[in-house]
N, C-alpha and C positions, 0 to 999 in steps of 0.2 A: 676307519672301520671297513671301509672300503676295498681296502688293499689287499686282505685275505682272499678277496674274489681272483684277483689276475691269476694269485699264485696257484688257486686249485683249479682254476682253469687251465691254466698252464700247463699245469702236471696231468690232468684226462689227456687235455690234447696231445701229450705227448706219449701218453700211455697208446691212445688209441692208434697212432700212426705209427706207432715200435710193433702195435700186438693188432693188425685189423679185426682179423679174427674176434677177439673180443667185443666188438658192437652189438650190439641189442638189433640198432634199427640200418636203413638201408643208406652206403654212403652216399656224399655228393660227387658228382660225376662232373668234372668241366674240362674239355677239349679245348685248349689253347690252340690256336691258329697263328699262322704265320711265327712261327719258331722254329727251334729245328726239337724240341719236344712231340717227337711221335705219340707219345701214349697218354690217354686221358690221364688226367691227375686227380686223385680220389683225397677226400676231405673228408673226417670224421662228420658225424649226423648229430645235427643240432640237439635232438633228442638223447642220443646219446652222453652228451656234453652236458648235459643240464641232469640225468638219471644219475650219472657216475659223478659228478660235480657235488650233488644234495649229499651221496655216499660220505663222500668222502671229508665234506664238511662235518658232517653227523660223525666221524672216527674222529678228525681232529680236534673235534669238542669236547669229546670224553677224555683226549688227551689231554689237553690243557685243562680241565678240572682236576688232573690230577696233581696240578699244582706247577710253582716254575721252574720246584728242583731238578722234577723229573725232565721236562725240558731240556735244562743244563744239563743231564746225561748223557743225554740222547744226541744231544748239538754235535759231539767231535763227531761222528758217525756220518751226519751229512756235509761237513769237512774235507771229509778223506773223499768224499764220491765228490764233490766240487773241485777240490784239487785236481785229483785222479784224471777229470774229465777234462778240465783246463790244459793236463801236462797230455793227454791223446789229443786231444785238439790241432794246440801247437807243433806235437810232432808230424802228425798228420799233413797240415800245410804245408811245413818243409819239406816231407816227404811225399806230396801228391804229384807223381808222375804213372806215366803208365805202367812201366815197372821199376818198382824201387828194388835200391842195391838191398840183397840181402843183408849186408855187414851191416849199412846203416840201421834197419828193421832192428838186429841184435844190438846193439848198442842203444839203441834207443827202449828195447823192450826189459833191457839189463835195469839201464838208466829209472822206466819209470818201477819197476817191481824193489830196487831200492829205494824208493825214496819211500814208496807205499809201505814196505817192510820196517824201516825206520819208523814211523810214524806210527805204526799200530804194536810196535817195539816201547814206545814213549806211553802209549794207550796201556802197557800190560795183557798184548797179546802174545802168546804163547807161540808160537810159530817160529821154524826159524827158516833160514833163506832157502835151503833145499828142498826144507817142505812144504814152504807155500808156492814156490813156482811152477814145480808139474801141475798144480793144483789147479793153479790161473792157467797154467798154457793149456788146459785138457779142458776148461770151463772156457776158454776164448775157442778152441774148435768145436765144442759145442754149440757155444751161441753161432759161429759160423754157419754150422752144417742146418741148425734148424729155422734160421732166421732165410736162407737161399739166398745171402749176398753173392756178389760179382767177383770173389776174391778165388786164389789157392793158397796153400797155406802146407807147409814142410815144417814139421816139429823134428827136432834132433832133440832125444828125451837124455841126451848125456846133460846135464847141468855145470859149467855155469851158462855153456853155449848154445843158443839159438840161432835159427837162420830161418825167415819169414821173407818169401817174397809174394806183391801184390799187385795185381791187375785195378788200375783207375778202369771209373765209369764214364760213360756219355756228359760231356760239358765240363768236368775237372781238367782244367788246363796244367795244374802245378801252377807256381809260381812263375808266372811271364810278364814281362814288359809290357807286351802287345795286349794282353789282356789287360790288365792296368788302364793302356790309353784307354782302351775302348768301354773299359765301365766310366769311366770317370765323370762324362755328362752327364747329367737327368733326362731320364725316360721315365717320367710319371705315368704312370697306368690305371685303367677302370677295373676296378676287380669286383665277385662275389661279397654274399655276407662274408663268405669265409675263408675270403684274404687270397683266394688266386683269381690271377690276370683273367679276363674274360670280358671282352667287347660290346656283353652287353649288360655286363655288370651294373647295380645304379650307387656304386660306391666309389668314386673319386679320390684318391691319392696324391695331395701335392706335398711342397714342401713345410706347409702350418701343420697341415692333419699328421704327417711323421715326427713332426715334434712332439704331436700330446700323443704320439703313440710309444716313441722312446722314453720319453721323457720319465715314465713310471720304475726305467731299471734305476735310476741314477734316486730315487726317493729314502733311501735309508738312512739319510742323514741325520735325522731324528730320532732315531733305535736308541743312541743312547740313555737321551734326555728320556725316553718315554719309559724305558729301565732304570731310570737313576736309584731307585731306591731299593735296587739288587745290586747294587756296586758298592764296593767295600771303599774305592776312593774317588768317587764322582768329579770331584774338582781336576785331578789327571788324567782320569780314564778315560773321560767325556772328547777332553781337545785331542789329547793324544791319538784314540783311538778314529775318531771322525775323520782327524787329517790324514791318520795313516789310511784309512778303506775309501777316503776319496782321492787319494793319491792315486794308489794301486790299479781302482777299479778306471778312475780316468786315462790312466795308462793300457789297463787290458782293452778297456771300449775303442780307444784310436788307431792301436795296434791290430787290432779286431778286424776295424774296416778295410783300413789300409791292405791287410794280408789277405780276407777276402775278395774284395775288389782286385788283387791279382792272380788268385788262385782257380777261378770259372770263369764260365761265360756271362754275359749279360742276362740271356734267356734260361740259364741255369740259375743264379741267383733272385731272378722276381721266382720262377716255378717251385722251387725246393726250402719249404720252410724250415726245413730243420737241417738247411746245408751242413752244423757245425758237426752233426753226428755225421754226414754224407765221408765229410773228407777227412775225420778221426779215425785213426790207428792205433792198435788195428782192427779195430771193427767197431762201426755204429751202437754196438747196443752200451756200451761202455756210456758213451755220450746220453743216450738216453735215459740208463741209470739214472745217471749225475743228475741230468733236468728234472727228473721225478724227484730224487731226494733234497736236490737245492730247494726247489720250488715247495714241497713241503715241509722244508724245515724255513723256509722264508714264512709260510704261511701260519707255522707254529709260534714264530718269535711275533709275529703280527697280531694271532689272535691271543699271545700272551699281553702285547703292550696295550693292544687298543685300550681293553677291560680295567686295566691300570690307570690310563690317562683320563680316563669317565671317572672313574670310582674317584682319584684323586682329584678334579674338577667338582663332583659333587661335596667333596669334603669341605674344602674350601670354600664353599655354598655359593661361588661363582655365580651358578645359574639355575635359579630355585627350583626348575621346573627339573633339575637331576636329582633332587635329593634321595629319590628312590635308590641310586644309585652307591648310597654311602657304605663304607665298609671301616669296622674298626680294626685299630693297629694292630699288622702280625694275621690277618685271616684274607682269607681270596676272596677276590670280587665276584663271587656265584654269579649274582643276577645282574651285572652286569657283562660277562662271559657271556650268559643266556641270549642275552639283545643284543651283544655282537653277532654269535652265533643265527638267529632268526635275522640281523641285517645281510651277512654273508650269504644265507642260503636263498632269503630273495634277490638276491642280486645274481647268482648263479644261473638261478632260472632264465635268465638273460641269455647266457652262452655263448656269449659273442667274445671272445677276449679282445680282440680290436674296436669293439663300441666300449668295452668298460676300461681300456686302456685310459683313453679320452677326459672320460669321464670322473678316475681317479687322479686326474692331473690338473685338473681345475683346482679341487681341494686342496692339493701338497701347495700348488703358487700360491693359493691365496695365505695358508700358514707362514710360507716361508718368507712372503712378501710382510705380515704382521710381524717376524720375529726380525725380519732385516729394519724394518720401520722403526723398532720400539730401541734396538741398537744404537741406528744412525740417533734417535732424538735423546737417547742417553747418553751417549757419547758427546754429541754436538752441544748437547745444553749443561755438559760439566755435572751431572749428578752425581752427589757425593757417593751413594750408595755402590757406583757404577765403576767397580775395581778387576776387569776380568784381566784373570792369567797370564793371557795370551797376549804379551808385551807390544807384539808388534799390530795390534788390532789399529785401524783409524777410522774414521766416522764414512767417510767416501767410499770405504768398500762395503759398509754396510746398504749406501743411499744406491751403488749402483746396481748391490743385489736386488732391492726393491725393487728399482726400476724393469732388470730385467724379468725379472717376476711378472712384473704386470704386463711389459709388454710381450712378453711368452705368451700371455692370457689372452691377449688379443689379437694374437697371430694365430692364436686355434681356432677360437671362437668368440667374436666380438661379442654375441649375442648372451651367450654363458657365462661369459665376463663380465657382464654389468650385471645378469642377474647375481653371481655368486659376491661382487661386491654389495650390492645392495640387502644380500643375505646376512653379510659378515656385517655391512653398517645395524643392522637393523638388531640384530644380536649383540654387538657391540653399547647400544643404546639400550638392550633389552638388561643389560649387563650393569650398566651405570642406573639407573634406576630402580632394578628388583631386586640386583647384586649384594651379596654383603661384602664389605671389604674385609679381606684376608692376607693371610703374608704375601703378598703377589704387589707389585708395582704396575705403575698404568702412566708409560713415556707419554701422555698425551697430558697427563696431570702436570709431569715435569717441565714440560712446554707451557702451556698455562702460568705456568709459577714463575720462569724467568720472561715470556710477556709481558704479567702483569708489572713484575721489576721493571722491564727494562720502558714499558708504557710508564709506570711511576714518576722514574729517573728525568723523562722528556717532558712530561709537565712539567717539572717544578715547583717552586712553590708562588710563582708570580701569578698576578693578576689576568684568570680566563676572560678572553674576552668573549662579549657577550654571544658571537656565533656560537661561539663554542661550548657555552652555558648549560649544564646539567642539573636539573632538581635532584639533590641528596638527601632528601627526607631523614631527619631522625626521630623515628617513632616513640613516643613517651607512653608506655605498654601501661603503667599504671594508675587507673580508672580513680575520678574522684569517689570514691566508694568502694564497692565490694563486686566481685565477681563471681560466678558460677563454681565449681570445683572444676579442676582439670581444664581450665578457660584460662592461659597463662596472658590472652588480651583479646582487650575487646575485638568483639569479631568484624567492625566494622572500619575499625581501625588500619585493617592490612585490604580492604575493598578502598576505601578513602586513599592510601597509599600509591594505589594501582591508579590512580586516576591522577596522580601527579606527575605519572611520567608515561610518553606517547608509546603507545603499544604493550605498555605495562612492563617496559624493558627499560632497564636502570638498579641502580642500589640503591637498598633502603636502611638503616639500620633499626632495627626494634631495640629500646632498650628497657628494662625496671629496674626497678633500685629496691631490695631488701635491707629494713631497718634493722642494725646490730652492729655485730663486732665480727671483722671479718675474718679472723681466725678459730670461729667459733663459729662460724656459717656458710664458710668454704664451699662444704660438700653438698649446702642447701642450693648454694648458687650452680654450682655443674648439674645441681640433676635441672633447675630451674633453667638455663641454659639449653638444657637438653628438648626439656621439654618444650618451650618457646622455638626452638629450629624444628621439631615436629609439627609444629601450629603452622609456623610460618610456610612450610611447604605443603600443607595441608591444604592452605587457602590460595594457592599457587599465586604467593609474590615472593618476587627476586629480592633477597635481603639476608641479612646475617643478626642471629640473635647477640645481645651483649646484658650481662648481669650483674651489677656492681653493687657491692656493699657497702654502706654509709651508715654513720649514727644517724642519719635522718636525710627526709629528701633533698631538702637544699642545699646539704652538701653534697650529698649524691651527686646532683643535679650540674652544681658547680663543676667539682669534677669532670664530671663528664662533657660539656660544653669548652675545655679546655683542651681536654685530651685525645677525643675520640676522633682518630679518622689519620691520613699519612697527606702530606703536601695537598695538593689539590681538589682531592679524595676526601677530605675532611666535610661531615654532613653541613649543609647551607642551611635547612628551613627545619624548622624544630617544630613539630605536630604533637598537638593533643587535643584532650577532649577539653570543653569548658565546664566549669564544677558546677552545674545547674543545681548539685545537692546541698548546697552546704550552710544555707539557709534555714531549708526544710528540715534537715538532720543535725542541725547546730553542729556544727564542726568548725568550730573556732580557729583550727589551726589552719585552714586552708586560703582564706586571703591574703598574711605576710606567706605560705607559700608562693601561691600564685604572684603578687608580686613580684616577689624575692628572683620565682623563674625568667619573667618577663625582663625585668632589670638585666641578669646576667647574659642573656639572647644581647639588649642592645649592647652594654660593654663588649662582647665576643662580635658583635658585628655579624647576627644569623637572621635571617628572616624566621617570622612568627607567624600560622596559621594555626588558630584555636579553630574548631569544630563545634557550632552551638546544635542539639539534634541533633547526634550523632546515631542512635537508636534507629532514628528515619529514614538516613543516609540511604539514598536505593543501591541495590546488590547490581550485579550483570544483568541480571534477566525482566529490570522493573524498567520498563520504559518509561521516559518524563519527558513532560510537554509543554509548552511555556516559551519562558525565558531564561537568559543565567542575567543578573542585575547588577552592574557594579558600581558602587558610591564612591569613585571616586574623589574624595579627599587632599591627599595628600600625595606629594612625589615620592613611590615605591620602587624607584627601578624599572617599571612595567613588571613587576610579578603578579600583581593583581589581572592585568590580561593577559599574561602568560597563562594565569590557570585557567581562566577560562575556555585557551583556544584547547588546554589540556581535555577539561572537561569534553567539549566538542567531540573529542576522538573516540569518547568511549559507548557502547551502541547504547547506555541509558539514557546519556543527554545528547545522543544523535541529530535528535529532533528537536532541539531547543536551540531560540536565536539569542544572540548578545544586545542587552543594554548597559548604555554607558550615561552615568546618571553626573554631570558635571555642579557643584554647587559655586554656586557665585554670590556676590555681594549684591546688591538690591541698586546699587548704583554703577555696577560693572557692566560693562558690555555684553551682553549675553549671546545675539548674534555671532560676534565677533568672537567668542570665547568656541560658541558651537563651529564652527567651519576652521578655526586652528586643530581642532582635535579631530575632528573630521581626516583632515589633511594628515595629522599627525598618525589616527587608524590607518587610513591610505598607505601611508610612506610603509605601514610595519605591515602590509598585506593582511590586515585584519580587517571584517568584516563586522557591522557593530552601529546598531542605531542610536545616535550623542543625542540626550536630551540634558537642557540645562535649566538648572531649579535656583528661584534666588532666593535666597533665605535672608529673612530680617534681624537684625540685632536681639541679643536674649531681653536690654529692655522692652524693647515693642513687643515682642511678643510676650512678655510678663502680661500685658496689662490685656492681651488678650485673653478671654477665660476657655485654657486650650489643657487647663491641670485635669490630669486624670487622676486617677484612684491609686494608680502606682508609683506616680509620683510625689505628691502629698505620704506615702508609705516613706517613700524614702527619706523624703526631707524632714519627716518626723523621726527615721529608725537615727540618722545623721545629727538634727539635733541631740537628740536623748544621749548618743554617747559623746558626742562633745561637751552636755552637759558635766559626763560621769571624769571625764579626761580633766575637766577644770578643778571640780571637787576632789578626785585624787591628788590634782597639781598640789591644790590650797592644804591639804590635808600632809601633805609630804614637805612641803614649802622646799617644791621643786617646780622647774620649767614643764609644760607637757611633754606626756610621752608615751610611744605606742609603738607596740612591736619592738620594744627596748633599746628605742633609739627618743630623741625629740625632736620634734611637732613645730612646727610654726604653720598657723591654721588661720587662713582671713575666713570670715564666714559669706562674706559677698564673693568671692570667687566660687567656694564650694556651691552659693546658690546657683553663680555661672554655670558650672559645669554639669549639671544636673537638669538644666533650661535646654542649655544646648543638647545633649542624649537623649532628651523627650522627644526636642521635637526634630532628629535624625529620626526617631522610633516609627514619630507618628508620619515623616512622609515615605520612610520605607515599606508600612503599612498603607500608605495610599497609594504610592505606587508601583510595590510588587508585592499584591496581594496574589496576585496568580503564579508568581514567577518557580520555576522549581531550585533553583537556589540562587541567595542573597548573597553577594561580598560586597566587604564593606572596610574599611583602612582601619585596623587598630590604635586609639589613641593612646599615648604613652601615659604609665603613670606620673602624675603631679608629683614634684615633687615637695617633700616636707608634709604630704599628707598620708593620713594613716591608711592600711590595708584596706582597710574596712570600708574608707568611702570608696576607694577605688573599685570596689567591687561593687556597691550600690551604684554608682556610674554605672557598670560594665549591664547591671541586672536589668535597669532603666534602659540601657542603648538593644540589649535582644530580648525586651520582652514582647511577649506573642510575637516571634517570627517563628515559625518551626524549625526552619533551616538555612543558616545564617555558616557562614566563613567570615572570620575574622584575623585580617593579612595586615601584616608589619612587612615591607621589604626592608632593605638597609642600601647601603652606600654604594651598590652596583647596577650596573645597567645588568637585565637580563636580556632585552632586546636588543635588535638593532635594525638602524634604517636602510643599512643597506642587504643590497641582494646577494 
C-alpha cells in the first residue's frame, strides 16, 4: 500500500522540474562546488511535493472508485507515452553529440512517428500518417520554443521528410570511451534531503542505501498475482507475463546504465536528475510526458491491486483484525480503496521520494523472501499439492531468492531488518492462532508433517532407552460419574496432565469413549471431538483429542490400549480419576470396569496413575507447602520418582520437598536398606529424604486392636457378598462366580489383604499427615477374586488421604544412572 506513494511522488517531481513556474512555495537552491556545474541547481519545495502529491492522490482515488474497467481503458494510453519516451530516450543517446547529422534526426523522427502511428492505428485512432506528423512536428517546436531549450530546430513541412538538426548541452559527451572509463568507479556523495550533491548535506549515499533506493523500480513482480482475479487465464498469464516484463525491463535497466555511464560526465550525472529527459530526442518534454503518465498509471494499477489483496486477505479471515475489509463476490473494495487511499496520502506528506524509496523496499523483501520460503519448503518437501507450470522450477532457486532477500535487508538496513522480521514473525503467529484456516496452505505445516515422518521413521519401534524417556499420558476424559454440560473433562484432569511433563511440553492424548453403535453415533463423536480439542487448548495443554465408540467401556477401552499412538509415540501411562462415587451412588457396574482397565494396562505393558482427590488437585496459581511422600513398595521403573522430580518443576509444588518412605521387613536391615537408596537417589541426581518403616506381619498386627470403623465395614460389606456368591453357587449347583467368570476365593487371604491396606492407610496417615501429595505403588488385582473386593482393598488403602497418586510403573527403566 505503500507503493502508490513513490509513483505520485514521482510524477509532482517531475511535474515540478518540466513546469517550475508552477510552485506554490519557494525552491531549493544548492550550489554544488568543485564541479564544473556553474549554476545553482534548483529542487522543487518540499511543500510543494506534499500540496500537489495530497492532489493528486485525492484524483486518483476517484479514479479507481470508478472501478477496474475503467483502468483497463485507460492503461493503453500510458503505453504509448512509456514507449514513445523509451524509443526518444534511446534515440537520443545514440544521437548525443554536439551536432547531430540531420539525415540521422529524419530517420529516426520517421522511425519513432511510425511506430506511434501504428499503435494508436491498433488503438482505432482515426489519424492517418500525413496528418498526424505536421501535427507532432508543429507541437515539438512548440514545446521547443516555450520550454527555452538549448536546441535549433529546421522543419521542412513537405512530408515524408524532415531534417532536424541539434546543438548538445554542457556535460553530454555522446557516447565515448573515455567517458565510460571515468564514470565507472564509485564516487559516493553527501547530498540534501533532496537528493543533490552538497558538502554539507547530512544524507549519505553508499552502495546499501542505492539498493533500497533502486530496488523499488524492479517491485512489479507481483501485479500479477495481486490482479489475478481480473485475468481470464491466471495459470498462463501469470509465468508468462512475469518472465516476459522481468526479462525486458532487466535488459532495459543494464542497457540503461551502461549507455548512460558513457554518454555524460561524472558531474553531470550525480547533478541532473532527470538526465533521461536531458539527452531525449528531440526534446525533453517528451520524456517528461512519459514520466508523469508512466508513473500514474503505475500508481493506478497499485492503488487498484493494493485494495484487492486486503479485501481478498480479509475474506479468507486470515487475519480477523481485516474483517472490516471483506467484500462480496463481483463488487469493489470501497473501504478498503479508502484506507489505501488515507495510507497513500499520509505517507505523501513525507515528500521525500528517496526516504520513501527505502522504506517501500523493506516491505517488497520481506513478501518476496515469505513467497520464495514457502516455494523452496514446497518443493524440497515433495507436497503433493505443489504442481507449478513452470517445468523447469527447482527448490535452489527458490532458497537463493530467500536468501538474497534477506540479505538485501541487511545491506540497507540491519536495524529495519530485524524489526520488519520480527513484525512479519509476530503476524505470522498472530496468524496461526486468531487465523481461520482457509483455502491458502502454510509450507511451514508441510515441514512439520514430513519432520514428524521423518522423526517417527528414526525412532522406531525399539526399546527407548531410558535417557530418552518421555511421559505420554493418555488421558481417560470419562469421569466416574457425571459432568457439568459443555465440560467434555474434567477440568483437573488437563492441570494433573501438565504436571507430568517438565515445562508442560510433551503429548498428551485425551480420550472418552461414547456408548453405542458406531454408525449411528459417528457424527456425535466429530462434534465430541471437536469439542474436547476446544477444551483441551482452552486449558493450554499440548495434546490431541480422540473419541472412540464402543458398545461399552471396556471395550472401548480395550481398543484403545491396543491401537492408539504410531511406533514409539504410542501413550506409556494411562491417567484417570479413581471412582471415589460408586459406593455412594451404587453403581454396580464400575468395579469389573475398573478392574477390567487396570488388567488390560498390565497385559499392554502401560504404567497406571489413578488420581484419588482429584477435585483438590491445586491449579497453577495455589501454592503447596509440605512434602510430595513416596511409599515406595514395589520396583516401578523409577516412575514413581520420576513424578515426583516432575511435580518439583511446577511453581505449585515449588516449595515442597521429597520423602521417600522405604518399607522393610521387621527383621531386615534397615540401616542398611536406608543408605542403599540414599546412594541409589545420589547416582539418579535426586534430592530426597529415605525414611524406612518396618512393618510387622498381618498376624501380629491382627492381634493388635488397630481395627477401625472402616475396616470392620469392609470385612462385613466382603463377607455378606461372599456369603450371597455361595448361596447363588448352591442354588445353581454351580462353581462361584462373579463378573461372569469363576471365583476361587480363600477367605484367609481376603482377610490378608484387607490387614495389609489398613495398616498402609494408617502409617500413610501417620506419616504424611501434612504432606501436599501422597504416592503410593498400586497393587495389582488378585487374581480369581471378584471386582468387588478389589475395590474394598482399593477404598481401605485411600481412605481419609485427600490426595493420593496411585502408580503402577511396568517392565522399563524410566531413569538412569548415568550422566
Amino acid at each position: 500500500m505503500c507503493l502508490p506513494v513513490r509513483y505520485v511522488l514521482g510524477a509532482v517531481e517531475t511535474f515540478l522540474n518540466a513546469v517550475p513556474s508552477a510552485g506554490i512555495f519557494r525552491e531549493t537552491i544548492t550550489r554544488v562546488n568543485g564541479t564544473d556545474i556553474a549554476e545553482p541547481i534548483t529542487s522543487p519545495s518540499l511543500h510543494d511535493l506534499q500540496i500537489y502529491g495530497i492532489v493528486v492522490s485525492i484524483l486518483l482515488c476517484f479514479v479507481v472508485f470508478g472501478g477496474v474497467k475503467m483502468i483497463n481503458r485507460v492503461a493503453p494510453a500510458f503505453l504509448v507515452a512509456v514507449l514513445f519516451s523509451l524509443l526518444c530516450i534511446f534515440v537520443g543517446i545514440f544521437s548525443a553529440r554536439h551536432d547531430r547529422p540531420a539525415g540521422l534526426c529524419c530517420l529516426c523522427l520517421i522511425l519513432i512517428l511510425s511506430c506511434l502511428t501504428l499503435f494508436l492505428s491498433s488503438l482505432r485512432v482515426k489519424h492517418h500518417i500525413h496528418q498526424l506528423s505536421p501535427l507532432l512536428v508543429e507541437s515539438i517546436v512548440y514545446c521547443f520554443n516555450t520550454h527555452g531549450c538549448h536546441f535549433s530546430i529546421h522543419v521542412y513541412v513537405t512530408p515524408p521528410f524532415y531534417s532536424v538538426a541539434m546543438h548538445g548541452t554542457a556535460g553530454i559527451t555522446g557516447l565515448s570511451l573515455e567517458s565510460f572509463k571515468n564514470n565507472w568507479g564509485s564516487a559516493y556523495q553527501m547530498t540534501n534531503n533532496a537528493g543533490i550533491p552538497d558538502p554539507n548535506g547530512n544524507i549519505y549515499w553508499n552502495f546499501n542505501a542505492l539498493v533500497g533506493l533502486f530496488f523499488p523500480a524492479v517491485t512489479g513482480i507481483m501485479a500479477g498475482s495481486n490482479r489475478s482475479a481480473s485475468l481470464k487465464d491466471t495459470q498462463r498469464a501469470i509465468p508468462v507475463g512475469t518472465l516476459a516484463a522481468t526479462l525486458t525491463t532487466t535488459s532495459l535497466y543494464l542497457v540503461s546504465v551502461l549507455l548512460f555511464g558513457a554518454v555524460a560526465t561524472r558531474d553531470k550525472l550525480l547533478t541532473d536528475r532527470l538526465l533521461s529527459a536531458t539527452v531525449a530526442w528531440p526534446f525533453p518534454a517528451i520524456v517528461y510526458v512519459g514520466i508523469i503518465l508512466s508513473t500514474l498509471g503505475a500508481a493506478l494499477q497499485s492503488l487498484t491491486g493494493a485494495p484487492r489483496l486486503l479485501a481478498a486477505i480479509a475474506n479468507d479471515e486470515i487475519l480477523p483484525v481485516l474483517n472490516y475489509f471483506k467484500v462480496a463476490d463481483g463488487h469493489e473494495p470501497h473501504v478498503a480503496t479508502l484506507f489505501t487511499a488515507i495510507i497513500c496520502i499520509g505517507c505523501v506528506v513525507i515528500g521525500n521520494l528517496d526516504l520513501v524509496s527505502p522504506t517501500t523496499t523493506m516491505f517488497y523483501l520481506v513478501c518476496y523472501a515469505g513467497v520464495n520460503l514457502s516455494c523452496f519448503l514446497l518443493d524440497l518437501l515433495d507436497a503433493p499439492s505443489w504442481r507449478p507450470r513452470w517445468k523447469f522450477h527447482h527448490w535452489s532457486l527458490s532458497l537463493v531468492g530467500a536468501l538474497l532477500c534477506i540479505v538485501t535487508m541487511f545491506l540497507i538496513s540491519w536495524a529495519f531488518t530485524i524489526v520488519s522480521l520480527a513484525l512479519a514473525s509476530l503476524i505470522y503467529y498472530y496468524v496461526s492462532i486468531k487465523g481461520k484456516a482457509g483455502d491458502w496452505g502454510d509450507g511451514f505445516k508441510s515441514a512439520y508433517f514430513q519432520l514428524a515422518l521423518r522423526s517417527l521413521r528414526s525412532l522406531g519401534a525399539n526399546q527407548v532407552h531410558p535417557k530418552n524417556w518421555y511421559p505420554i499420558p493418555l488421558v481417560f476424559c470419562r469421569p466416574w460419574g457425571k459432568l457439568p454440560e459443555n465440560v467434555p473433562c474434567h477440568p483437573k484432569l488437563a492441570d494433573f496432565a501438565n504436571c507430568m511433563k517438565k515445562k508442560g511440553r510433551g503429548m498428551s492424548i485425551f480420550v472418552s469413549i461414547i456408548d453405542g453403535d458406531y454408525h449411528e453415533r459417528a457424527e456425535d463423536a466429530k462434534d465430541a471431538c471437536k469439542e474436547l480439542s476446544t477444551y483441551i487448548d482452552y486449558k493450554q495443554c499440548e495434546g490431541v483429542a480422540e473419541i472412540v465408540v464402543a458398545p461399552s467401556m471396556s471395550e472401548g477401552f480395550r481398543g484403545i490400549v491396543q491401537t492408539m499412538g504410531l511406533g514409539n509415540l504410542k501413550p506409556n501411562i494411562i491417567v484417570m480419576r479413581y471412582p471415589e462415587i460408586w459406593r455412594r451412588e451404587n453403581l454396580t457396574d464400575i468395579p469389573a470396569t475398573f478392574v477390567g482397565i487396570i488388567n488390560d494396562c498390565i497385559v499392554a505393558n502401560k504404567a497406571v496413575v489413578i488420581v484419588k482427590g482429584l477435585d483438590e488437585w491445586p491449579n497453577e496459581y495455589q501454592r503447596q507447602y509440605g512434602t510430595i511422600d513416596l511409599y515406595w513398595i514395589v520396583r516401578d521403573g523409577g516412575l514413581m520418582l520420576l513424578l515426583s522430580q516432575l511435580l518439583l518443576t511446577k511453581d505449585s509444588f515449588e516449595g515442597c520437598k521429597i520423602q521417600v518412605f522405604c518399607i522393610a521387613e521387621e527383621d531386615s536391615d534397615a540401616e542398611g536398606l536406608k543408605a542403599d537408596v540414599k546412594k541409589f537417589l545420589y547416582d539418579l541426581r535426586m534430592q530426597a529424604e529415605v525414611i524406612v518403616i518396618s512393618m510387622k506381619s498381618w498376624e501380629a498386627e491382627g492381634e493388635q486392636q488397630e481395627s477401625v470403623e472402616a475396616f470392620s465395614a469392609a470385612r462385613q460389606r466382603v463377607n455378606s457378598y461372599l456369603e450371597e456368591m455361595k448361596e447363588q453357587a448352591q442354588r445353581d449347583r454351580t462353581p462361584l462366580m462373579a463378573d461372569g467368570k469363576p471365583v476361587f476365593v480363600e477367605e484367609q487371604q481376603v482377610e490378608k489383604f484387607l490387614y495389609t491396606t489398613l495398616k498402609l492407610n494408617l502409617m500413610v496417615q501417620k506419616y504424611s499427615r501434612m504432606a501436599a501429595v501422597v504416592l503410593v505403588s498400586l497393587p495389582p488385582p488378585p487374581l480369581n477374586h471378584p471386582a468387588t473386593f478389589y475395590m474394598e482393598y482399593m477404598d481401605l488403602l485411600v481412605e481419609n488421604i485427600p490426595r493420593l497418586l496411585i502408580v503402577r510403573g511396568y517392565h522399563k527403566d524410566v531413569v538412569t544412572l548415568f550422566t
